[in-house]
N, C-alpha and C positions, 0 to 999 in steps of 0.2 A: 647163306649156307643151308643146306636141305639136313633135314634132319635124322641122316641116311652117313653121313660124313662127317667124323671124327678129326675135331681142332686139337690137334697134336700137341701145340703150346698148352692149352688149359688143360687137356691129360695129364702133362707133364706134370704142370706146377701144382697141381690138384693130387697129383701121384706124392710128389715128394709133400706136401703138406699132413695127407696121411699118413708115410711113413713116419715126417718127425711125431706126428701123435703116436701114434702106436709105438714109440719108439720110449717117449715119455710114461706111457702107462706104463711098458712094460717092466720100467725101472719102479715103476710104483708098485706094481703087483709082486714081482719079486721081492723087493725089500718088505711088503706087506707078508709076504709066505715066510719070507725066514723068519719076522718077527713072531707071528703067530707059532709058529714050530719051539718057538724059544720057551724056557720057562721061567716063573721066579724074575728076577728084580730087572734081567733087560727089557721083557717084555711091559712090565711095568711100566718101566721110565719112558718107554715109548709112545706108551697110551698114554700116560702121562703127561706127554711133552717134557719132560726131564733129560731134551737131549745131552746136555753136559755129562750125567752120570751115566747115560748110555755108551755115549763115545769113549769114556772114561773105561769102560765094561769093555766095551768091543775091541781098545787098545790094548788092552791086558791080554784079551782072547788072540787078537794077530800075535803080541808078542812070544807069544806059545806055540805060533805059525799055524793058526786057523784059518785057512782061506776064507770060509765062510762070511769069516768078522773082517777080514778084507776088504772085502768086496761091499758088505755093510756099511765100511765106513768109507770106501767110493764114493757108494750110495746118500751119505749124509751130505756129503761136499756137491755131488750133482746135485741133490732137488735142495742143497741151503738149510739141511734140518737140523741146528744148536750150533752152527760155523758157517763163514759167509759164504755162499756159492760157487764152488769154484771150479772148474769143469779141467782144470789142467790138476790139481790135487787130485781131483774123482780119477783120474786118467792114471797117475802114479799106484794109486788104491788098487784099480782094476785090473793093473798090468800085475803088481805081486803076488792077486789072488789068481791070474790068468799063467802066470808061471807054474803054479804047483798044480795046475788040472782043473782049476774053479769052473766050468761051462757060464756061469750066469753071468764072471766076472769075463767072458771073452765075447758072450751079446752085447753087453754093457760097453765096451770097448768101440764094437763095431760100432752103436749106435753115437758114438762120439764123433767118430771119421764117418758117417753117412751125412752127422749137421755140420761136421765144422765145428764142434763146442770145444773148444782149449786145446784144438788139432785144426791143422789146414784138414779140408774135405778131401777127401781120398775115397774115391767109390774100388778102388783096387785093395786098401786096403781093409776098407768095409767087409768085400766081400771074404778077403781072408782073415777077420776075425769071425763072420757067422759062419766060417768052412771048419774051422779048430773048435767051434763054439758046439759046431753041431758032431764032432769028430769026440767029443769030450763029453755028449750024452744030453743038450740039451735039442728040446726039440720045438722048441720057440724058435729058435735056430734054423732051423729047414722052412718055418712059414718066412722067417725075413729074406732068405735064400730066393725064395719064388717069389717075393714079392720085387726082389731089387731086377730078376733074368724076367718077369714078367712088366717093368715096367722102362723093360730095353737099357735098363744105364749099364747094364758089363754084357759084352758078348764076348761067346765062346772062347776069341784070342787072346780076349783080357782075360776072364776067366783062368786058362793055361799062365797065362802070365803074372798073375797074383799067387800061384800056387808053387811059380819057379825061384819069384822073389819072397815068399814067406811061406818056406816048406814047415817051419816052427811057429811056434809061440813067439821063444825068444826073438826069432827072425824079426816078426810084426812090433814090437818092443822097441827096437831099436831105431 
């Protein structure tokens, strides 16, 4: 192969490999901002490693309907932090804070259906959680956007057709 011509397989699997890292930081960086933002005893227990009394905190906070602490405690269940791993939990988490307007908790979502984590892969419906994601103000959202139409996996038709089958949130949820 001359090194003028691009092996389309290694693009590919080279492409999605970056996307799931970038996909995993992001959840890290996020859940690192909200923590940081926070004050007084969640932040604490975080730095801490005290997740039991974090989660403890953040359920009190959802139960008062904080998306925020929502989407937080997605976030415990995706990366495993004081509960065991569980990417169909992080999914239920993401969709309650992505209901009430969350943005972070509807990247969060896509990047579930872009791996496959505790959802079959749906790059349809990837693309219409970073479309709501980014329609809801996040703008992490518009880099996964061009990352997923610049690495060919949805064209145009699909595109229209993600948008026809999840004009909502709740749509994507269901």
């Amino acid at each position: 192969m001359s090194v003028w011509t691009v092996d389309i397989k290694n693009y590919s699997q080279n492409h999605r490999l970056f996307i799931a890292s970038a996909a995993s930081l992001a959840v890290i960086a996020l859940f690192t901002a909200f923590i940081s933002n926070r004050s007084g005893g969640l932040r604490s227990d975080m730095l801490g490693g005290n997740y039991s009394s974090a989660y403890s905190r953040l359920l009190k906070a959802s139960e008062a309907g904080d998306a925020t602490a929502e989407n937080a405690i997605g976030n415990m269940y995706y990366l495993g932090l004081g509960r065991d791993q569980d990417y169909k939990l992080a999914r239920e988490w993401y969709f309650k804070a992505a209901l009430k307007g969350n943005a972070a908790a509807c990247v969060n979502a896509g990047h579930l259906y872009s791996q496959g984590l505790g959802v079959p892969k749906d790059i349809m419906r990837t693309y219409g959680w970073f479309v709501h994601a980014k329609k809801a103000g996040s703008k992490e959202a518009d880099n996964y956007l061009r990352e997923i139409l610049g690495g060919f996996e949805v064209v145009p038709n699909m595109m229209q057709r993600s948008l026809e089958l999840y004009p909502t949130v709740a749509a994507l949820t269901k």
